[in-house]
KOLZAKE-106994 format. One record per residue: y, x, z of N, C-alpha, C in turn; residue number from 1; residue in three letters. Coordinates in steps of 0.05 Angstrom, whole numbers, plus 32768, in hexadecimal, padded with zeros to 4 digits. Each point is the difference from the previous one (the first is absolute). Layout:
BEGIN
atom n_py:Y n_px:X n_pz:Z ca_py:Y ca_px:X ca_pz:Z c_py:Y c_px:X c_pz:Z num:NUM residu:ala .
...
//
This chain:
BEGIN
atom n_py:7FC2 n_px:7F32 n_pz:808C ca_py:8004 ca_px:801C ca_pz:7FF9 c_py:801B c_px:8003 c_pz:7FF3 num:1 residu:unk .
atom n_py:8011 n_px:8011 n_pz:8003 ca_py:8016 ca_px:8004 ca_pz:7FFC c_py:8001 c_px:8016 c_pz:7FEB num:2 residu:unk .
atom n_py:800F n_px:7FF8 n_pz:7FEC ca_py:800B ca_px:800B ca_pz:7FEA c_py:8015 c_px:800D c_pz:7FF6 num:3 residu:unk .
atom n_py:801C n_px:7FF3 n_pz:8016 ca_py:8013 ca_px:800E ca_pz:7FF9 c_py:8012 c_px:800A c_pz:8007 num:4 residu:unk .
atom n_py:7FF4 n_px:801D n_pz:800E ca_py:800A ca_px:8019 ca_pz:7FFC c_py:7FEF c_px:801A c_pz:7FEB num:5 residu:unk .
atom n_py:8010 n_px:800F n_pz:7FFB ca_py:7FEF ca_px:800F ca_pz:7FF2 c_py:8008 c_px:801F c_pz:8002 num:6 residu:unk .
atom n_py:7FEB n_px:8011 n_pz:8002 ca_py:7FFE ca_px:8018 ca_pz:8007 c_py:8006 c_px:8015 c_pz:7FE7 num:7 residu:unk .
atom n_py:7FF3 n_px:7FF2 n_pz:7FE7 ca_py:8004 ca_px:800C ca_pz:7FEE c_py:7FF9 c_px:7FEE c_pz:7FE4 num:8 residu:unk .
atom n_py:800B n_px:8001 n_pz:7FE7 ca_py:7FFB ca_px:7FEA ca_pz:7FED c_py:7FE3 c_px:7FF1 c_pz:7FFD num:9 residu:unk .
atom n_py:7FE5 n_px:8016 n_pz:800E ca_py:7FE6 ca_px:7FFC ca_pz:7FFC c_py:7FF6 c_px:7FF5 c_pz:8019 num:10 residu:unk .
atom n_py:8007 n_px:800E n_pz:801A ca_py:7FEB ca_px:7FFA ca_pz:8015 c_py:801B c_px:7FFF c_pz:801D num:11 residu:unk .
atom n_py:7FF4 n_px:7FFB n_pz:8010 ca_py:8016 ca_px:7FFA ca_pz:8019 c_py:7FE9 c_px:8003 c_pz:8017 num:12 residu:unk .
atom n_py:8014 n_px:8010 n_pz:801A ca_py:7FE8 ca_px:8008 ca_pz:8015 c_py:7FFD c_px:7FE6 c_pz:801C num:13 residu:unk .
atom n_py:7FED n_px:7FF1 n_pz:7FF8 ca_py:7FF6 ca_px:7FE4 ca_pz:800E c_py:8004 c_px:8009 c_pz:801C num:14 residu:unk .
atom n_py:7FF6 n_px:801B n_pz:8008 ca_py:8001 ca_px:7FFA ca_pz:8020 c_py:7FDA c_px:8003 c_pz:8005 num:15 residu:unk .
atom n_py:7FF4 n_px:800F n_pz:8015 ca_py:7FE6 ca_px:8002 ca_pz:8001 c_py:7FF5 c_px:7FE5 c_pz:8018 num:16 residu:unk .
atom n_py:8018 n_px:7FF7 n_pz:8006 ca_py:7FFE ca_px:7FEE ca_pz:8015 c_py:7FF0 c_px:7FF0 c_pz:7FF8 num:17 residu:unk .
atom n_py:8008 n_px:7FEE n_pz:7FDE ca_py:7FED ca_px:7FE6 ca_pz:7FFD c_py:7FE7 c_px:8007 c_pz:7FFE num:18 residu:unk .
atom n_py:7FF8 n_px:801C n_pz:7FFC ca_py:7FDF ca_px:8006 ca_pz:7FF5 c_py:7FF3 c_px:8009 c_pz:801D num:19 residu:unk .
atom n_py:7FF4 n_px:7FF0 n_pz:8005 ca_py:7FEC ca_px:8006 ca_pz:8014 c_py:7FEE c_px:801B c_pz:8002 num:20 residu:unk .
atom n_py:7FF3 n_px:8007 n_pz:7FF2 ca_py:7FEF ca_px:801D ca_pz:7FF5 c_py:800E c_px:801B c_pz:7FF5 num:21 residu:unk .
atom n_py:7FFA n_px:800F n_pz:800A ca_py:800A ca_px:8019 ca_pz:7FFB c_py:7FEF c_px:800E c_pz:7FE7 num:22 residu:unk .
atom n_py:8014 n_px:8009 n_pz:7FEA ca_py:7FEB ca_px:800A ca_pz:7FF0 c_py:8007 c_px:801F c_pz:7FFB num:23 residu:unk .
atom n_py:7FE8 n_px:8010 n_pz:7FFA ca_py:800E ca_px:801A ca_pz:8002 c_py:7FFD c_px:8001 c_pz:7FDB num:24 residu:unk .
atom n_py:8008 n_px:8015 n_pz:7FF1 ca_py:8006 ca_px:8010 ca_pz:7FE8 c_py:7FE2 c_px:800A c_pz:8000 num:25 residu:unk .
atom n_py:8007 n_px:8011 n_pz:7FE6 ca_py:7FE4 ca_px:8012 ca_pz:7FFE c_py:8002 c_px:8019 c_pz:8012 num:26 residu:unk .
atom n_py:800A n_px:8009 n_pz:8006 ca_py:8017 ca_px:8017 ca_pz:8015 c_py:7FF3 c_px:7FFB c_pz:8018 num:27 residu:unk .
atom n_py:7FF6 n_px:7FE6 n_pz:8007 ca_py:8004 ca_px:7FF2 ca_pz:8020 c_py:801F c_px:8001 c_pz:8007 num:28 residu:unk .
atom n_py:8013 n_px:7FF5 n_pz:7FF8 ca_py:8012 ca_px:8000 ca_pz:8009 c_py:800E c_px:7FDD c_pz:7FFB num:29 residu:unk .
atom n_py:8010 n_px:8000 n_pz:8011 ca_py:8008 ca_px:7FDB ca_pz:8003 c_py:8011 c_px:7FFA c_pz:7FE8 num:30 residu:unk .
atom n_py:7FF8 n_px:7FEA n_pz:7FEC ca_py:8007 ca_px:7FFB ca_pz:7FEC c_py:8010 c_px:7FEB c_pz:800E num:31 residu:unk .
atom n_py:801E n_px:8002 n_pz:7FED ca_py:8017 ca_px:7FF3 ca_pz:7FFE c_py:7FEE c_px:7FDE c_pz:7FFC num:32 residu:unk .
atom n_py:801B n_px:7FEF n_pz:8000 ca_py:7FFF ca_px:7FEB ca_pz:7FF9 c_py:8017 c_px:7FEE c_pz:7FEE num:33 residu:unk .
atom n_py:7FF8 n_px:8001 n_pz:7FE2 ca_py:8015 ca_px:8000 ca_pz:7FF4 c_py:7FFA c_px:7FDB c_pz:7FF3 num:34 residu:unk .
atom n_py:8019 n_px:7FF5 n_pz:7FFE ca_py:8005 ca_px:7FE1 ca_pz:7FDF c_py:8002 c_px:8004 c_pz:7FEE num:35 residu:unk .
atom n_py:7FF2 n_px:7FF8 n_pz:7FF1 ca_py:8004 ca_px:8008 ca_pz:7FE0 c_py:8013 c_px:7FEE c_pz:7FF1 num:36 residu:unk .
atom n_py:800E n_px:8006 n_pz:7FF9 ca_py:8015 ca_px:7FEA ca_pz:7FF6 c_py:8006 c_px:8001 c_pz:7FE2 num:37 residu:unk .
atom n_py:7FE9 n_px:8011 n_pz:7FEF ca_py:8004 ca_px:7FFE ca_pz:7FDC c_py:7FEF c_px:7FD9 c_pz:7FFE num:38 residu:unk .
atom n_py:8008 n_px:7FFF n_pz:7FF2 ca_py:7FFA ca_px:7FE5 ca_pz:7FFC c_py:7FE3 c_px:7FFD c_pz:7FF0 num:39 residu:unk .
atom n_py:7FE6 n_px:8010 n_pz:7FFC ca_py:7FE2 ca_px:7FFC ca_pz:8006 c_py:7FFB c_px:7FFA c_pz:801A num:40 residu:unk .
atom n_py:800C n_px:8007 n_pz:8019 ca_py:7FF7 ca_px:7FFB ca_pz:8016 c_py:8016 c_px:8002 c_pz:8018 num:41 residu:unk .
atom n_py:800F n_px:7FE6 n_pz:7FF9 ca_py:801B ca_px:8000 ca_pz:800E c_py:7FF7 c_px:7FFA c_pz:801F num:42 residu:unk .
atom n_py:8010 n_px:800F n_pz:8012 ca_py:7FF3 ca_px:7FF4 ca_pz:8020 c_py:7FEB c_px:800E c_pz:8009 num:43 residu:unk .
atom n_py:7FF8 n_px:8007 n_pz:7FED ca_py:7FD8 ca_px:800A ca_pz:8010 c_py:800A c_px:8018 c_pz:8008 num:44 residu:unk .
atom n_py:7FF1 n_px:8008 n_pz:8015 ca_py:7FFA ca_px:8015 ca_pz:801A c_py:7FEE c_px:8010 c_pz:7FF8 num:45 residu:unk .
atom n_py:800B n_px:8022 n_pz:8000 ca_py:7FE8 ca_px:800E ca_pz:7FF8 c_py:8003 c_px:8015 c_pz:8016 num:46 residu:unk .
atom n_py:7FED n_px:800F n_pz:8003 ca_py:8000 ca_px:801E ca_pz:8012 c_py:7FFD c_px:8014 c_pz:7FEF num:47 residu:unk .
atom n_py:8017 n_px:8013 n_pz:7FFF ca_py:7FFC ca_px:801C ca_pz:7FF2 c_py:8008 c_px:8016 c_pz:8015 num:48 residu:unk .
atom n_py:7FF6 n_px:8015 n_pz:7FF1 ca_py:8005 ca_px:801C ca_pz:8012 c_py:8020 c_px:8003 c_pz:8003 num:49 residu:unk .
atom n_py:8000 n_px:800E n_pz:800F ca_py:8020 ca_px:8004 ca_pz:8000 c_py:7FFF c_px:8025 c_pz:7FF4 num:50 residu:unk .
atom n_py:7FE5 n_px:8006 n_pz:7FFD ca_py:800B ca_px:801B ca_pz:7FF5 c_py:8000 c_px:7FF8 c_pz:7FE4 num:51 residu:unk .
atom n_py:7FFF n_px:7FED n_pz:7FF2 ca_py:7FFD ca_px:7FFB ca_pz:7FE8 c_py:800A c_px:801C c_pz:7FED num:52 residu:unk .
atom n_py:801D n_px:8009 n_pz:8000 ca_py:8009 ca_px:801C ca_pz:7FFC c_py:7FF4 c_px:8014 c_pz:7FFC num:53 residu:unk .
atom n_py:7FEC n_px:7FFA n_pz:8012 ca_py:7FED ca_px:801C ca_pz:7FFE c_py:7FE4 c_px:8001 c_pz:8001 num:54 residu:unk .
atom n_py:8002 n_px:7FE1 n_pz:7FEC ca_py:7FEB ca_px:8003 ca_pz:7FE5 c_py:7FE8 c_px:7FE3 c_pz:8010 num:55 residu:unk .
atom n_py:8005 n_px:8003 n_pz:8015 ca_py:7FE9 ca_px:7FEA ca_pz:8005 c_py:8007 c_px:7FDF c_pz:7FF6 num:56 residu:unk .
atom n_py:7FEE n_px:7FF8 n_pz:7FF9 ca_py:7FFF ca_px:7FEA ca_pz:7FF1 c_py:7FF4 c_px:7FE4 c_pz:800B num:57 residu:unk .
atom n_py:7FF6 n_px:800D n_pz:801A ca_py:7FF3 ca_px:7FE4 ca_pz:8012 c_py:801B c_px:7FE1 c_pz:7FF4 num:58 residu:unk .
atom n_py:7FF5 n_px:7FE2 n_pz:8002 ca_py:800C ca_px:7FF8 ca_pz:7FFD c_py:7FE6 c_px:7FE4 c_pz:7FFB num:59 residu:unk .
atom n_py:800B n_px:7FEA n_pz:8013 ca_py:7FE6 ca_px:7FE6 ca_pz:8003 c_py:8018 c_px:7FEF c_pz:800A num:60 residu:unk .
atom n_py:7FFB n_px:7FE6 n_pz:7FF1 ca_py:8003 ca_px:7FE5 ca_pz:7FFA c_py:8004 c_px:7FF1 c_pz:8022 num:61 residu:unk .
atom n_py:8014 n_px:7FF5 n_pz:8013 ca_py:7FF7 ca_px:7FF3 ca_pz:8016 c_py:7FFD c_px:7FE8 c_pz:7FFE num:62 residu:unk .
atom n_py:8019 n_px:7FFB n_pz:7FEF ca_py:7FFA ca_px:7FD7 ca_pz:7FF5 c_py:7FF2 c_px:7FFC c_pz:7FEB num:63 residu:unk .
atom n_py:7FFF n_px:7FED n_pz:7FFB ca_py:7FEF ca_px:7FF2 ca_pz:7FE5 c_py:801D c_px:7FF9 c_pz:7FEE num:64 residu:unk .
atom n_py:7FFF n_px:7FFA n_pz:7FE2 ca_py:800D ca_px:7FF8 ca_pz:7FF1 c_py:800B c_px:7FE0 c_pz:8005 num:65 residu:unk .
atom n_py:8018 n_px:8002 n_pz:7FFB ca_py:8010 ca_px:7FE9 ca_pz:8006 c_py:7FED c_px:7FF0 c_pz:7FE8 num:66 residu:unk .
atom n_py:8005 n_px:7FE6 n_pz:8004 ca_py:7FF9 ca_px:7FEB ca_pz:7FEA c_py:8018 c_px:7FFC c_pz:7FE7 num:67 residu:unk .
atom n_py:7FF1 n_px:7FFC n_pz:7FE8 ca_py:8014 ca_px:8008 ca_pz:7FEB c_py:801F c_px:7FE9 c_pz:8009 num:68 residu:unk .
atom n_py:7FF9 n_px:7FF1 n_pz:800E ca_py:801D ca_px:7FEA ca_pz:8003 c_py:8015 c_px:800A c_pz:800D num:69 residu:unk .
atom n_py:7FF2 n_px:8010 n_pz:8019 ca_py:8017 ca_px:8015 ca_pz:8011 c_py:7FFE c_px:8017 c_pz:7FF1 num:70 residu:unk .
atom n_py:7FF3 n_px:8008 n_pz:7FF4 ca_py:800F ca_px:8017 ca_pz:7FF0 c_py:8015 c_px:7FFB c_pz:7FE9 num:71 residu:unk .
atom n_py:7FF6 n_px:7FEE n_pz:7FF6 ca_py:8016 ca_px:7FF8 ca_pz:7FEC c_py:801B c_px:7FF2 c_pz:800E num:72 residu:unk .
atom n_py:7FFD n_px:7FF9 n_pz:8014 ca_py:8018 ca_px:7FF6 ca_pz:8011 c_py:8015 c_px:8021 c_pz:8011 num:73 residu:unk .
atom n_py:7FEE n_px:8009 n_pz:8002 ca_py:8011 ca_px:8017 ca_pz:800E c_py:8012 c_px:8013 c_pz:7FE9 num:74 residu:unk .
atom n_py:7FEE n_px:8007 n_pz:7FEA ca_py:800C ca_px:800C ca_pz:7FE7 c_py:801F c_px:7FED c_pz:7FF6 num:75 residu:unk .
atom n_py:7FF5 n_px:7FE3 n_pz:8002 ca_py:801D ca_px:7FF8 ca_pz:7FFF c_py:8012 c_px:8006 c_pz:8006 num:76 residu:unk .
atom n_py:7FFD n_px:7FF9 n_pz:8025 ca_py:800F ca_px:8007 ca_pz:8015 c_py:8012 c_px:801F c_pz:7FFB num:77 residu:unk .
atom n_py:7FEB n_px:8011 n_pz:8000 ca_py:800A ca_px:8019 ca_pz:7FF9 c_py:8017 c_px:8005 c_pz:7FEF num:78 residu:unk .
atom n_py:7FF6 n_px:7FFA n_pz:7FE3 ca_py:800C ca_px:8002 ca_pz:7FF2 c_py:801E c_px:7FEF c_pz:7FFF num:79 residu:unk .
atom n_py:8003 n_px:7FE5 n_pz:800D ca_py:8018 ca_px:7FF6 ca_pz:8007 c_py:8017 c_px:800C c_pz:801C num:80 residu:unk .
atom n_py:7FE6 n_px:8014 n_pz:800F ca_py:800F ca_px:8008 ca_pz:8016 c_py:8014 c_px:8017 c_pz:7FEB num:81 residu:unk .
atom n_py:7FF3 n_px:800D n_pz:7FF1 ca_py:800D ca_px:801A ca_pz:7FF5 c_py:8014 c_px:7FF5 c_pz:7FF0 num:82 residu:unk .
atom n_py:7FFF n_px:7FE7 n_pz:7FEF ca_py:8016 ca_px:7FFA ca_pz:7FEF c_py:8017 c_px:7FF2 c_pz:8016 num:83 residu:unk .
atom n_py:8004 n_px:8000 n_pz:8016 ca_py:800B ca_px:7FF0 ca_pz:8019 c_py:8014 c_px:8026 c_pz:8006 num:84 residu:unk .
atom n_py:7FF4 n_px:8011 n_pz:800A ca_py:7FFF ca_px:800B ca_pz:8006 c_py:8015 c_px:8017 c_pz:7FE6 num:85 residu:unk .
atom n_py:7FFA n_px:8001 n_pz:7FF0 ca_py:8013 ca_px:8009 ca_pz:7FDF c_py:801D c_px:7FEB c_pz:7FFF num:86 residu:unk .
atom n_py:7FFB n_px:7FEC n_pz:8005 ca_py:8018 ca_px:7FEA ca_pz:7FFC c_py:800F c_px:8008 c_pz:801A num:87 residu:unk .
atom n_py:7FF7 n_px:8002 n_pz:8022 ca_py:8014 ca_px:8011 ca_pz:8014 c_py:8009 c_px:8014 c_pz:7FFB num:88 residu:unk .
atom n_py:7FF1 n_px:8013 n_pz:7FF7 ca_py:8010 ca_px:8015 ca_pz:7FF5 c_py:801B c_px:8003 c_pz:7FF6 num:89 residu:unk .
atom n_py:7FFE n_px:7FF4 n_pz:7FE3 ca_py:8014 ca_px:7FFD ca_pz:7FE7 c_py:8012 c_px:7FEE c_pz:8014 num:90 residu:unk .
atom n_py:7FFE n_px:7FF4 n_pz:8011 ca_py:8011 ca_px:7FEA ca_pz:800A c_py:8010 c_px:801B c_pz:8011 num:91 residu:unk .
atom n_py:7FEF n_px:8011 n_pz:800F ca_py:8010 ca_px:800C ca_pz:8015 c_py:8013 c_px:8011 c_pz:7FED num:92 residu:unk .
atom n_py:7FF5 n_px:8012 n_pz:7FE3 ca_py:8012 ca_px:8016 ca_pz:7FEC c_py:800D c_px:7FE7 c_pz:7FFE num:93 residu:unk .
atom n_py:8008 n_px:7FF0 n_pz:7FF9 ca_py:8012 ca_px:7FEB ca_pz:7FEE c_py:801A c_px:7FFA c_pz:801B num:94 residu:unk .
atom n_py:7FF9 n_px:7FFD n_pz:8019 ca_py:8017 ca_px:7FFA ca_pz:8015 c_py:8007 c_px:801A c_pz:8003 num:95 residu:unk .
atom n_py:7FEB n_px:8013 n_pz:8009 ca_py:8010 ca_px:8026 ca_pz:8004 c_py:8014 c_px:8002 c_pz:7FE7 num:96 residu:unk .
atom n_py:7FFA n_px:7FFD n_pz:7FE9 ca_py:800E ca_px:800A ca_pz:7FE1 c_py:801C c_px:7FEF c_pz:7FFE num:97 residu:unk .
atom n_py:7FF4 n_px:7FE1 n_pz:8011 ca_py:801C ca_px:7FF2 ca_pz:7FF6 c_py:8009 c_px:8009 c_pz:8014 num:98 residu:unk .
atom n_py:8009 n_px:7FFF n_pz:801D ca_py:8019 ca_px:800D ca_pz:800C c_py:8009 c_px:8010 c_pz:7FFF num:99 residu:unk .
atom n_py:7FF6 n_px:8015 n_pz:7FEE ca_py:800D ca_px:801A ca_pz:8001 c_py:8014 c_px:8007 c_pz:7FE5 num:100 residu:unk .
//
């Protein structure tokens, strides 16, 4: 299962492809398929409404909870992708600032 792209700091849209079953909302309508990527439940696959906006709240679990070893390994990960990611930055202001 793939982790890294991200849709938004919390959840990222997996694709309905891997999920075999179609699930509808409380609406009857086809619930999204989103990753949760806060670090209680990094990776896991949930289905929510996509009218969420307009108030519906459907929203069910597709994976099970990582084991605390891969969770605590991904939070690492994470957290070193973002300090990787702050250091390119300042590298790119620091070459733009010095040639000019």
């Amino acid at each position: 299962m793939s982790c890294s792209s991200r849709r938004s700091q919390n959840s990222e849209n997996s694709g309905a492809s891997n999920v075999s079953t179609r699930k509808l909302c409380d609406h009857g309508e086809d619930a999204i398929v989103l990753t949760s990527m806060i670090n209680d439940n990094p990776c896991r696959r949930f289905y929510r409404c996509r009218n969420r906006e307009k108030g519906c709240r459907f929203f069910e679990w597709i994976d099970q909870s990582l084991p605390e070893f891969q969770r605590t390994c991904f939070i690492r990960l994470k957290a070193e992708k973002h300090d990787l990611e702050e250091k390119l930055r300042d590298m790119e202001n620091f070459t733009i600032t010095d040639r000019v």
